[in-house]
C-alpha positions as CSV (number, residue, x, y, z in Angstrom):
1,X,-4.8,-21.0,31.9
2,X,-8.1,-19.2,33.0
3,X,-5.6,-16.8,34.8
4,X,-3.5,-15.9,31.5
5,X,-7.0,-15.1,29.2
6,X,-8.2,-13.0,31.9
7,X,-4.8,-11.3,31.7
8,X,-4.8,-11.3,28.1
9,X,-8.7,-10.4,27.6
10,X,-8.0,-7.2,30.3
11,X,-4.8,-5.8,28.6
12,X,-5.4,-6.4,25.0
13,X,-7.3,-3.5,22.6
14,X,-11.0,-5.5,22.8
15,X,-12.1,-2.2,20.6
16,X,-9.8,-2.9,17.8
17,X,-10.5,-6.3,17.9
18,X,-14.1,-6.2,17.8
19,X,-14.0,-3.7,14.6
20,X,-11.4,-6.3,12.8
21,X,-13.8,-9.0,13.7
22,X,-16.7,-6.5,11.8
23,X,-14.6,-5.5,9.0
24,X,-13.5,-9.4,8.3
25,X,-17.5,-10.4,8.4
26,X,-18.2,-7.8,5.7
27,X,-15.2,-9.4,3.4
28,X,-16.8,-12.8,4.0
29,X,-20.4,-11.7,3.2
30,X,-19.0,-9.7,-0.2
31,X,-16.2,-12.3,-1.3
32,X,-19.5,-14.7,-1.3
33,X,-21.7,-12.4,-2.9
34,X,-19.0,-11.2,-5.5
35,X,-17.8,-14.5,-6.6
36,X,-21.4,-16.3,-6.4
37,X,-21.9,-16.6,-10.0
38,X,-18.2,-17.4,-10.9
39,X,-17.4,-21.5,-12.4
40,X,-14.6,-21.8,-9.4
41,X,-17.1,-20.0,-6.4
42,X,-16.7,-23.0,-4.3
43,X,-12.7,-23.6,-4.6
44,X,-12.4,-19.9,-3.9
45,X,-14.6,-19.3,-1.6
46,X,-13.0,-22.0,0.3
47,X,-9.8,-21.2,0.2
48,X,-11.0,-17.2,1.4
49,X,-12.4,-19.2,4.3
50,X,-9.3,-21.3,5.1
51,X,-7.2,-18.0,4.5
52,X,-9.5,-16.4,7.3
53,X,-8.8,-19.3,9.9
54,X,-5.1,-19.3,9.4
55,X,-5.0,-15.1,9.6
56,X,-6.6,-15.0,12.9
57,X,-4.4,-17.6,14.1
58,X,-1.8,-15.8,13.3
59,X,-2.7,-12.9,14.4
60,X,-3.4,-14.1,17.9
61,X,0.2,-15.9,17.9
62,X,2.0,-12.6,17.2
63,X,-0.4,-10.9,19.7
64,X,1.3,-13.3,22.3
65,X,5.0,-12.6,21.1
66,X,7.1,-9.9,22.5
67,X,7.1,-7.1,19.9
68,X,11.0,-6.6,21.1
69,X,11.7,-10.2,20.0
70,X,12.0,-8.9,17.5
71,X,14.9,-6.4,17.7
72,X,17.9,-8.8,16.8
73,X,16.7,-11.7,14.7
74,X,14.4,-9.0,12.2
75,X,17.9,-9.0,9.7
76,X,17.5,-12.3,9.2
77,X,14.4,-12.3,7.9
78,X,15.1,-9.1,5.9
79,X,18.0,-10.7,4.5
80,X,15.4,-14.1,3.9
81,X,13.0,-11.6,2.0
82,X,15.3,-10.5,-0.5
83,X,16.2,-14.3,-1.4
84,X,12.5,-14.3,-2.1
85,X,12.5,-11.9,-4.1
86,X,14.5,-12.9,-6.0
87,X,13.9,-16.2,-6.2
88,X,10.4,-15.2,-7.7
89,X,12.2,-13.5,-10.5
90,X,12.9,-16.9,-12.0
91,X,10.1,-19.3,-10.6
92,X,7.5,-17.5,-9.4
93,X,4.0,-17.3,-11.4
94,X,3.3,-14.2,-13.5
95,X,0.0,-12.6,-13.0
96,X,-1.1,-9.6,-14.3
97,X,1.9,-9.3,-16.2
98,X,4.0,-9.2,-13.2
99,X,5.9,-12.6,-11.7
100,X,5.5,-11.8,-8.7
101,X,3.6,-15.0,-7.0
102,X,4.9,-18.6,-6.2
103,X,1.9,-21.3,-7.2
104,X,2.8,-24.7,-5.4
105,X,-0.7,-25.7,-6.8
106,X,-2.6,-26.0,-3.2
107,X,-1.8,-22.6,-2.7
108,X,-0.5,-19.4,-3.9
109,X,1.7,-16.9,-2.3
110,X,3.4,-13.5,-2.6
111,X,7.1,-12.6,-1.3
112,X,5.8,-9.2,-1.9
113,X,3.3,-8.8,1.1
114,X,5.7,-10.6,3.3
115,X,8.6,-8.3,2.3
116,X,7.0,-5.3,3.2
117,X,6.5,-6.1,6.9
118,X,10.0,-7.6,7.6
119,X,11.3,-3.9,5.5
120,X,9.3,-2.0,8.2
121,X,10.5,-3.7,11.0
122,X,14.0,-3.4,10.0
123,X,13.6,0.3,9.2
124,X,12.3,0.3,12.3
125,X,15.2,-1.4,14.2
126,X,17.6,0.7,12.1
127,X,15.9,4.7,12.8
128,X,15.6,3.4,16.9
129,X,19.0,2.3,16.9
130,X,20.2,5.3,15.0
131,X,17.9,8.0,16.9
132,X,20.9,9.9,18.2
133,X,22.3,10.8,14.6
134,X,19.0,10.7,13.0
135,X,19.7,14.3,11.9
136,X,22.8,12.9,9.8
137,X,22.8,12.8,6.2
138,X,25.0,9.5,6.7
139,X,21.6,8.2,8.4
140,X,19.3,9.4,5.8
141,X,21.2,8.1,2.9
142,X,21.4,4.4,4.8
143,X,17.7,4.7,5.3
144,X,16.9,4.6,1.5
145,X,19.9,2.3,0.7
146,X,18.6,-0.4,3.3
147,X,15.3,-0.1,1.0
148,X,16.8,0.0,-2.5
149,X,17.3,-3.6,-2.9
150,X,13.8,-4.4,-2.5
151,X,12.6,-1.9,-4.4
152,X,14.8,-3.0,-7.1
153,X,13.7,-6.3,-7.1
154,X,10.4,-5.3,-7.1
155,X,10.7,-3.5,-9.9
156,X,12.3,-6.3,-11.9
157,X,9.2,-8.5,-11.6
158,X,7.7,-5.1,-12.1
159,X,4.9,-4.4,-9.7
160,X,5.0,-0.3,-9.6
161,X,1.8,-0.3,-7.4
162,X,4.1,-2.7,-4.9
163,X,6.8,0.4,-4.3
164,X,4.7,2.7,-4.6
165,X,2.8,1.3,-0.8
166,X,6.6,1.6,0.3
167,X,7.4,5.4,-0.1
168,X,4.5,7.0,2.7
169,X,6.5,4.3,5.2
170,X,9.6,6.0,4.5
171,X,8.3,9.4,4.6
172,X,6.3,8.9,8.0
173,X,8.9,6.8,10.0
174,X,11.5,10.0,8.9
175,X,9.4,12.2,9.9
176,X,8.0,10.6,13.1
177,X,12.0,10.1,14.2
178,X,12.5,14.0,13.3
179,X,14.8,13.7,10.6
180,X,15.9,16.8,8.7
181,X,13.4,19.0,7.0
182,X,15.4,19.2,3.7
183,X,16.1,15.4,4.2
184,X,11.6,14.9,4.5
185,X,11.6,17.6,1.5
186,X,13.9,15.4,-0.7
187,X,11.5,11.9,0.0
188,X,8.6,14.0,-1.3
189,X,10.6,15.7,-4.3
190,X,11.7,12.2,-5.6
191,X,8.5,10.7,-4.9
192,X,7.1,13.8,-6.7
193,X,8.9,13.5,-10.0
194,X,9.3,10.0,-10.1
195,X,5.4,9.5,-10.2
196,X,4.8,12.7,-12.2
197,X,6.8,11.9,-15.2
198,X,4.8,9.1,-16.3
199,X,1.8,10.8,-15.7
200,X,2.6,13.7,-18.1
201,X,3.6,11.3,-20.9
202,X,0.6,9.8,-20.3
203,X,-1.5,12.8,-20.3
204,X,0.5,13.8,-23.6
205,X,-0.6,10.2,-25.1
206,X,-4.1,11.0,-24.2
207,X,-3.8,14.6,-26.0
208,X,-1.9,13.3,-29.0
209,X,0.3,16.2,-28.2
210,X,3.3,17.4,-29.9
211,X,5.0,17.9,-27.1
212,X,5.3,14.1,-26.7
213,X,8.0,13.6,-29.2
214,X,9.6,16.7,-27.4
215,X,9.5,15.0,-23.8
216,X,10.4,11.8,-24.9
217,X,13.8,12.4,-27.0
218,X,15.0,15.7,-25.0
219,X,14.4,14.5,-21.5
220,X,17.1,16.0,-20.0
221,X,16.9,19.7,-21.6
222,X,13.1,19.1,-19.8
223,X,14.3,18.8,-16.5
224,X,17.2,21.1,-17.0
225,X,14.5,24.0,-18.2
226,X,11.8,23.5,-15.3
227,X,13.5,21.6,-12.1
228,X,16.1,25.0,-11.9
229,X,13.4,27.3,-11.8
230,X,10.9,24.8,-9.7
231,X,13.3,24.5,-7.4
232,X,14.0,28.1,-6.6
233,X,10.6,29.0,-6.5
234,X,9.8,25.9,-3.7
235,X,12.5,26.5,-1.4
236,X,11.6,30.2,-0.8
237,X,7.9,29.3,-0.2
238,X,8.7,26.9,2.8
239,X,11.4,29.8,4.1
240,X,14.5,27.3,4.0
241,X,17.6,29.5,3.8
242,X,18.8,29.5,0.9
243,X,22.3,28.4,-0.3
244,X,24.2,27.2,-3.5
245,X,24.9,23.8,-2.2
246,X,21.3,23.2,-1.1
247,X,20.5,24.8,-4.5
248,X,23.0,22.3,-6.3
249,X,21.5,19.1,-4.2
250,X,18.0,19.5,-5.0
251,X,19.0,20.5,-9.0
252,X,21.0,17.1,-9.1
253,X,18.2,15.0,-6.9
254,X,15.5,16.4,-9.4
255,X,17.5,15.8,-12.1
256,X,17.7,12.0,-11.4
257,X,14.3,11.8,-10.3
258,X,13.2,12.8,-13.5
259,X,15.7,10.1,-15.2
260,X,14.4,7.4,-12.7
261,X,10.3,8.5,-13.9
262,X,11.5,7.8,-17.8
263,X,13.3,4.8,-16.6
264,X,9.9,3.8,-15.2
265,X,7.6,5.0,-17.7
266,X,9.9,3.3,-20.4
267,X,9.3,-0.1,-18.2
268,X,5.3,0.7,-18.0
269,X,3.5,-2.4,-19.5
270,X,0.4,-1.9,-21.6
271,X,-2.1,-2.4,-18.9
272,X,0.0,-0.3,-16.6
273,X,-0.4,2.6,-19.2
274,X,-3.9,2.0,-19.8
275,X,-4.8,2.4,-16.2
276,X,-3.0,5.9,-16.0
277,X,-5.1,6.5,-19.2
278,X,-8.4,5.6,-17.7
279,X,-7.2,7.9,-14.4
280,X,-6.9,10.6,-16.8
281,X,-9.5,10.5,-19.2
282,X,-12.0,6.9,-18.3
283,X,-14.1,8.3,-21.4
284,X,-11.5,8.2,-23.9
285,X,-11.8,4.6,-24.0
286,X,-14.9,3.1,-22.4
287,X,-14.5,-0.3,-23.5
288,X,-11.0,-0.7,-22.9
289,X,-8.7,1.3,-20.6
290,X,-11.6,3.2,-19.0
291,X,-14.0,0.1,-18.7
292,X,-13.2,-0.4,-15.0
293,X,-13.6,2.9,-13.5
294,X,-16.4,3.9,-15.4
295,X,-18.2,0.2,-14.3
296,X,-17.5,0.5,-10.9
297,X,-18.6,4.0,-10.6
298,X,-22.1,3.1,-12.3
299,X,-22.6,0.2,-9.5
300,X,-22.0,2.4,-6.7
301,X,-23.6,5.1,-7.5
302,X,-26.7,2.7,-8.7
303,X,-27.0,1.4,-5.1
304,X,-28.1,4.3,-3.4
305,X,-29.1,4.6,0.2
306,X,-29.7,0.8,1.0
307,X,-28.4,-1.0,-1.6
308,X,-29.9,-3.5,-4.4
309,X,-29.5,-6.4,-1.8
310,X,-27.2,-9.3,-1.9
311,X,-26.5,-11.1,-4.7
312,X,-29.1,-8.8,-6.3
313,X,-26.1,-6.0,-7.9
314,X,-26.8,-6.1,-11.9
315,X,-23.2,-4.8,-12.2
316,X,-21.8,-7.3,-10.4
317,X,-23.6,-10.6,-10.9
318,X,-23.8,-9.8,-14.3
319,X,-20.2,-9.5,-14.4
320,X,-19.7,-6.3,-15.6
321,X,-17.5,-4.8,-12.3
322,X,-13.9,-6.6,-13.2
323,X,-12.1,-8.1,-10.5
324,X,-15.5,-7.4,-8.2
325,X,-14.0,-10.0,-5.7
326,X,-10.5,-8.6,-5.2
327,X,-9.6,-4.9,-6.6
328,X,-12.9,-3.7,-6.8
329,X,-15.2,-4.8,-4.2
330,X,-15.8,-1.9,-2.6
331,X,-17.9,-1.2,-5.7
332,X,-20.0,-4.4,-4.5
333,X,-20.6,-3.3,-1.4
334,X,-21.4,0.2,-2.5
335,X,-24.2,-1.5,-5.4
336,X,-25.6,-4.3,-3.1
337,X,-25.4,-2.8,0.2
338,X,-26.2,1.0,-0.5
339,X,-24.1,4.3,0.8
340,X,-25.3,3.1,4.5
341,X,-22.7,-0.1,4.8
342,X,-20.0,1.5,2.3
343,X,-20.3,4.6,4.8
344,X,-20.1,1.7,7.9
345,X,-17.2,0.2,6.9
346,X,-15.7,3.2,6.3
347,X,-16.0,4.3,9.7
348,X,-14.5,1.3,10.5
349,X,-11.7,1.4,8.8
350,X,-11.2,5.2,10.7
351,X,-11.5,3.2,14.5
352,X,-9.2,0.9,13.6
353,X,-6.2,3.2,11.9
354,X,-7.6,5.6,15.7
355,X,-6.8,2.3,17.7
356,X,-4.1,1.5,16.3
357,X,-3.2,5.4,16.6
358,X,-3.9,4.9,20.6
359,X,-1.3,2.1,20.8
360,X,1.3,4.0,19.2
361,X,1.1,6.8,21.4
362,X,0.9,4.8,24.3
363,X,3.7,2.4,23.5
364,X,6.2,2.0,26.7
365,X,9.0,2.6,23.7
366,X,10.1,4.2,21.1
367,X,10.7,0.7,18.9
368,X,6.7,-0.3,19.4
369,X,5.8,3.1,19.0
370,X,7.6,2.9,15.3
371,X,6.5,-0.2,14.7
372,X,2.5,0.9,15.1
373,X,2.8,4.0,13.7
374,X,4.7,2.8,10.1
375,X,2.0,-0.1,10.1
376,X,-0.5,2.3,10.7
377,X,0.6,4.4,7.4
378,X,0.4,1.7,5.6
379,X,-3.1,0.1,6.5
380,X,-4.8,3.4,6.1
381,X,-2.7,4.3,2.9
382,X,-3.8,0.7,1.6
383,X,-7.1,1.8,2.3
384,X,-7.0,5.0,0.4
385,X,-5.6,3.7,-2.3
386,X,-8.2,0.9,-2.6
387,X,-11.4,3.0,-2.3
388,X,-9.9,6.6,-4.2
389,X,-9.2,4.1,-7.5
390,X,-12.1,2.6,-7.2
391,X,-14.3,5.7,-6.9
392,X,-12.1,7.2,-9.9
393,X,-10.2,9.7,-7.9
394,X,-6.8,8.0,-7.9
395,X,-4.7,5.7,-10.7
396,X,-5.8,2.0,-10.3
397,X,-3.1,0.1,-9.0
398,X,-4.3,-3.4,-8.2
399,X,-4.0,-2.5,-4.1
400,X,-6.4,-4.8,-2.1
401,X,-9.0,-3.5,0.7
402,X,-7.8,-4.7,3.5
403,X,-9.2,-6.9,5.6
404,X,-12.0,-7.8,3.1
405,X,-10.9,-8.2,-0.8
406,X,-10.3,-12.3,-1.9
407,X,-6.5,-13.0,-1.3
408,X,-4.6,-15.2,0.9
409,X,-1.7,-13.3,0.8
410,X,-2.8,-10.3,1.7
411,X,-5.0,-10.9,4.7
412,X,-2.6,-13.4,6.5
413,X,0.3,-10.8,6.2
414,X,-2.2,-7.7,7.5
415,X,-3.1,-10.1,10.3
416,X,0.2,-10.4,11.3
417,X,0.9,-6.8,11.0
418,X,-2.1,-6.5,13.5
419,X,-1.7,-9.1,15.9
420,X,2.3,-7.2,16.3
421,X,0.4,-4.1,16.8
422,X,-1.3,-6.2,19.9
423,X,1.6,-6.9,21.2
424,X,2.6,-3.6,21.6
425,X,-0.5,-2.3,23.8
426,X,-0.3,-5.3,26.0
427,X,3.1,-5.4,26.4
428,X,2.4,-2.0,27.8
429,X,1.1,-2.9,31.3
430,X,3.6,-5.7,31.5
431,X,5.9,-5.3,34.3
């Protein structure tokens, strides 16, 4: 026994576990200083707690399992996610106007979180298995098909912010296997005009423009006029050679990108449209759609250097930073604790997305070097996401902070994602 912790202390990343350790300690301290003053703080805080024992125990039992375990059985589960999925649809809980969340009373849990990682892995599985004819457009067009029903169902709870994480996955893994450059060009041009769309309609709702009526009724005209023209002008810039049929791909692939954004946009529920509102303009409504933003900014930048203290945040004890425990704790830290800790985590945040950087490049395989480097795109885009909405700089979409916003869900399923990362340094010095 003393022989296989020696073994396991020497070969696995102590770094990246020492700064998860750090990061986890700084969710505990703000979970209990943003909830303090809430009626449930207790129930909460305990089940944060119990949350935090079951994560690292999982994380330390997928540290010990054989990344390439993996590499048959991961349909299975993929298969198993979508029956969640959709199972949700017609029992689960809705929350924030999404049903997207089973309640079996002790606990609460979402398919969602646990979807995304069995996706990966079977994108992963798919593009290593497929690495010969990853230049095909046969391999390109299974590669978005393999993620359309999960998309799909995601988007029938809705939860736009959910499929949103998904896309920079799909981009990097296509990338990292050196897919096609027009094949990486078309990801970002239907990413591109799929989240646009309902940002201009938005912006137009903001404006009271009359060029609403005009977007909204004569869609396809739109994109007829502009995607041509957009199009041209974008493919002689990056120096692709030019040709009618590439012409005629991208002008049908913007064309329903553009119809897939309205289908969205039409779907948009109120407080998904207010959010996009407050992105664009927080001062047009400062008690409604631009209330969070425009709170969260005034405790962080209230904190300043070192911070108010804990527990002593007027913005957040007082209750005016919404959701201070989950979406928005960041802005907690940034009031109570002062630019020094929000700088500290951070740079913590950076040595664990390097780390995990490290073990991707030094996988003894392609698979585990997929595996690390998708579940390194999407920590560190999680991250982004979390602290550019909450600074203003990017659309709120109800993201956590990993590693330290309240949520069961969310922590066990990055704690798995990080005890397969593990795996995948120390299976590296094993025979």
């Amino acid at each position: 026994m003393k022989t296989e912790l020696k073994k396991y202390l020497k070969n696995v990343d102590l770094v990246l576990i020492i700064a998860i350790f750090l990061i986890v300690s700084i969710g505990i301290a703000f979970v209990y200083t943003a909830s303090y003053n809430m009626q449930n703080f207790v129930s909460l805080f305990t089940k944060q707690i119990v949350s935090i024992i079951l994560g690292f125990s999982l994380l330390l039992i997928f540290s010990l399992i054989n990344y390439n375990s993996y590499y048959n059985i991961i349909k299975y589960f993929y298969i198993f996610s979508i029956l969640l999925l959709v199972l949700v649809l017609f029992f689960g809980k809705t929350v924030k106007g999404a049903r997207s969340w089973f309640d079996f009373y002790f606990i609460s849990f979402q398919p969602t979180e646990l979807s995304r990682i069995f996706v990966i892995l079977t994108f992963t599985v798919f593009i290593d298995k497929n690495i010969k004819n990853v230049k095909s457009f046969l391999v390109f067009i299974q590669s978005f098909l393999l993620f359309s029903p999960i998309l799909i169902l995601i988007a029938m709870q809705p939860d736009f912010g959910a499929i949103l994480t998904f896309f920079p996955v799909i981009f990097g893994i296509c990338f990292l296997s050196n897919m096609r450059k027009i094949y990486l060009f078309s990801i970002l041009f239907f990413i591109f005009f799929v989240s646009i769309i309902p940002l201009i309609r938005t912006f137009f709702i903001t404006t009271d423009s009359l060029l609403l009526k005009y977007f909204t009724v004569n869609w396809t005209v739109f994109s007829l006029l502009i995607l041509a023209i957009f199009i041209y002008i974008v493919l002689k810039m990056l120096k692709i050679n030019f040709h009618k049929l590439i012409y005629i791909y991208f002008s049908i692939l913007a064309i329903f990108s553009v119809n897939i954004g309205f289908i969205i946009d039409s779907y948009l529920k109120t407080y998904q449209r207010n959010r996009l509102i407050a992105f664009l303009n927080p001062e047009l409504d400062k008690l409604g759609a631009g209330y969070n933003i425009i709170q969260s900014k005034i405790a962080i930048g209230s904190g300043g250097l070192l911070g108010k203290g804990l527990k002593s945040g007027t913005q957040t004890q007082l209750g005016f930073v919404p959701e201070r425990h989950t979406d928005f704790i960041f802005s907690v830290i940034g009031e109570e604790s002062g630019f020094l800790l929000a700088s500290f985590t951070i740079l913590l945040y950076l040595l664990i997305c390097y780390r995990i950087f490290l073990i991707a490049k030094n996988a003894k395989d392609r698979f585990g070097s997929l595996i690390c480097s998708s579940f390194l795109i999407l920590f560190s885009f999680f991250v982004i996401l979390n602290i550019g909405f909450v600074l203003g700089l990017l659309p709120v979409t109800g993201v956590p902070l990993p590693l330290i916003s309240y949520g069961g869900s969310s922590f066990i399923v990055t704690c798995i994602m990080l005890g397969i990362i593990l795996n995948v340094g120390i299976e590296r010095y094993a025979n």
